[in-house]
KETIDO-378238 format. One record per residue (C-alpha): residue in one letter; x, y, z. Coordinates in steps of 0.02 Angstrom, whole numbers, plus 50000, padded with zeros to 5 digits. Each point is the difference from the previous one (the first is absolute). Example, Ala and Ser with C-alpha at 12.3 -4.5 7.8 and 13.67 -1.06 7.14 Angstrom:
A506154977550390
S500695017249967
END
This chain:
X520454855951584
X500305001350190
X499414983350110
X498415007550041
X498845006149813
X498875014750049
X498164996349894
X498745014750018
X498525002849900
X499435014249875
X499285009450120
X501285005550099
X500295012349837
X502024995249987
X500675007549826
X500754984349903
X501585009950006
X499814999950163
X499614981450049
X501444995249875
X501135010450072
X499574993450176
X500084981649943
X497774999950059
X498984987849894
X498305006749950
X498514991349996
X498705010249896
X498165003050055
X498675001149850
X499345013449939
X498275001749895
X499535012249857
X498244994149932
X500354983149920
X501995003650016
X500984991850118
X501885004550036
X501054995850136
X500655017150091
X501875004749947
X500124987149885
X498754998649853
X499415019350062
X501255013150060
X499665016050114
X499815012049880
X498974987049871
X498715000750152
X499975015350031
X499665001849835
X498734990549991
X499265006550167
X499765019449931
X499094994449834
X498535005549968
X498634986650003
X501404986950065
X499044985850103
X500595002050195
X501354987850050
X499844984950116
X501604990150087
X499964981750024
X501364990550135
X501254989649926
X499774982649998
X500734988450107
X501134992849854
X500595014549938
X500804999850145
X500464982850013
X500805003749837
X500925014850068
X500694992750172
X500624984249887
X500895014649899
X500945004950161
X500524983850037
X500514996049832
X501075014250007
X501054993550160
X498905007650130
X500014987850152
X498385008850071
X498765012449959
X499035015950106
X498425006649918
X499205016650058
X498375003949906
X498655013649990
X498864999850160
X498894983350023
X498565012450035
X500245009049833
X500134984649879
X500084983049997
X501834998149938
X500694995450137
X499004985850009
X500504994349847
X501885001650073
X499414986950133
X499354989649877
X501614999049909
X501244998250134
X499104984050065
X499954992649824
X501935000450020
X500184989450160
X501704996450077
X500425021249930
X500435013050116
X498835012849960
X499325015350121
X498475008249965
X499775019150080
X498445009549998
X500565019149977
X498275006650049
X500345011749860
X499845006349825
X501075008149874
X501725003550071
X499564995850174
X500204983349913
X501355004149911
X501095009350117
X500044985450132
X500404989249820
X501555010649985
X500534996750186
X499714983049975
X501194998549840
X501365011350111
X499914987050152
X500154984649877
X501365008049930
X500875000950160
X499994982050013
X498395000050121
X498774983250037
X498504999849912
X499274998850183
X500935015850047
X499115010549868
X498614994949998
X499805004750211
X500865015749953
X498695005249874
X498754995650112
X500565011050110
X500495013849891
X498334999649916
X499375010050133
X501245014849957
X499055003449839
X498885014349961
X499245003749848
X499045016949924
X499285002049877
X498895015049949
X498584996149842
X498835011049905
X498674988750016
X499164986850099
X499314992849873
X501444988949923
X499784992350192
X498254996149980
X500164993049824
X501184986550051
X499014995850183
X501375008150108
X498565012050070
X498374999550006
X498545011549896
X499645011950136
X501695004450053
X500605003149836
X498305011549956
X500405010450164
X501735002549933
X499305005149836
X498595013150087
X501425008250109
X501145002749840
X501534992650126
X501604993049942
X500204984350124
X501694992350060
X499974983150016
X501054990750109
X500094981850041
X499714991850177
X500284981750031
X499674997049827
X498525009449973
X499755016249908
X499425014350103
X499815017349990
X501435012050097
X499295014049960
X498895012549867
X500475016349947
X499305010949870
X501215002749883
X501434989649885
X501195012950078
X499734998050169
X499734980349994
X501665002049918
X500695009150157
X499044990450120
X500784982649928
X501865007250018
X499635004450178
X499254983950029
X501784991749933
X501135010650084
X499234999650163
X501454984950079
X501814998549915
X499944986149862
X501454991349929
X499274996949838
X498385007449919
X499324999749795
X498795012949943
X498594990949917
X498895007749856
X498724995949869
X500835010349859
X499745015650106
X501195016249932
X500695006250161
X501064984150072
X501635006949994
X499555013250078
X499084988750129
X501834989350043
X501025015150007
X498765006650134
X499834984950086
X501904997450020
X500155020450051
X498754996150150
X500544980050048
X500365004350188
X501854992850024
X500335001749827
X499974984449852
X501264994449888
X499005008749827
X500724984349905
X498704989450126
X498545010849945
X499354992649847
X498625005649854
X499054983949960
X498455002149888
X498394990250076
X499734985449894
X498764990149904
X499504990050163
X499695012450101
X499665014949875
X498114994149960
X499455004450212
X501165015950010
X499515007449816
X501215014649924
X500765014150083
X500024992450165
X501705005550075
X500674994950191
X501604989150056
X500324985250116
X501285003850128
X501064983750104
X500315007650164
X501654998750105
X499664986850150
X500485014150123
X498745009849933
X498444987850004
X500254995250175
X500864984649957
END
């Protein structure tokens, strides 16, 4: 483990493959069927919710935070394991109360060196500034250092994400009745993007095709130095990343440009066949 221990949350929709392979501890969100409970990626996989999420009759989903000591337990983990201090970088503070819960924890371990970053993000907006994180503490960076880095970088991140529906939204509060029913009356495919931590629409189209076109023009409109292609089980993602690396302005390493499935945490407000990508763009090009 390097000096610094990257901890992210659920949300940020990291493979375990992934988060083992970059040394990130993950702290799992809940997840809700009916009178189930399971904690995302670890008592219920991807494709188990997914699943679930298609069956006829199934009850709709809800996501809970995670608590302040699973937390705890997790940043004592890190320092168990020889880590001398920890950075945290969680789903938005807008879009759950996890990272509350990360507060909570880090001041039940007084005397610990432990930095808390709001991404202002979901999914792999998240996760993305989670793998930069890893990378820096790996090169021997401060906790400190990171942690202002992130801050900063979070601002490079852009997520899109087309959907067939509205209605997932509305079922788990991220939109309200009236703005989903408009959606539903116009027959458009949205594409949701998110804006200092809040969900907005970027644009409607009328087809799955064109929101599909729309979203890699969206991505490819400023050179990126890493992007993942997110999806809900859609067919076409493959596709999707070798398009999106064809059009990155600049050109992008195609081993950066990652498939990650949306997970349990965030699966519930997306619903399936949602398909879009979260792009980290290069300093230069953000105006930095």
């Amino acid at each position: 483990m390097s000096r610094v221990a990257i901890v992210t949350d659920s949300a940020a929709d990291l493979t375990p493959a992934d988060a083992r392979q970059a040394g990130i501890t993950v702290v799992p969100l809940e997840i809700t069927f009916g009178s189930e409970r399971f904690r995302a990626g670890v008592d219920l996989t991807t494709e188990e919710f997914w699943a679930r999420m298609v069956a006829p009759e199934a009850p709709f989903p809800t996501t809970a935070a995670a608590s302040p000591g699973e937390f705890r337990d997790a940043f004592e983990a890190c320092f168990a394991a020889g880590a001398e201090a920890i950075v945290c970088v969680d789903v938005a503070e807008t879009l759950s109360g996890t990272i509350k819960s990360a507060r909570i924890a880090r001041d039940m371990l007084p005397g610990r060196e432990i930095e808390i970053v709001d991404s202002r993000s979901a999914s792999m907006g998240v996760g993305l500034l989670a793998l930069l994180g890893a990378e820096l503490a790996a090169a021997g960076r401060s906790a400190a250092e990171i942690a202002a880095t992130l801050e900063q970088r979070r601002d490079d991140i852009d997520l899109y994400v087309v959907l067939d529906t509205l209605e997932y939204l509305k079922k788990g509060g991220r939109i309200g009745s009236a703005q989903a029913a408009l959606g539903g009356l116009l027959a458009v495919k949205p594409i949701i993007t998110v804006r200092d931590g809040q969900v907005v629409t970027a644009d409607r189209v009328r087809t799955r095709s064109k929101g599909r076109e729309r979203c890699l023009e969206l991505l490819t409109a400023q050179p990126a130095e890493r992007a993942s292609v997110l999806h809900g089980m859609a067919p076409d993602v493959e596709a999707f990343r070798d398009e999106l690396i064809r059009r990155m302005p600049g050109g992008i390493d195609p081993a950066l440009v990652s498939i990650q499935p949306i997970g349990p945490s965030v699966g519930p407000h997306l619903g399936p066949g949602c398909l879009g990508g979260v792009v980290l763009h290069r300093r230069s090009a953000a105006g930095a």
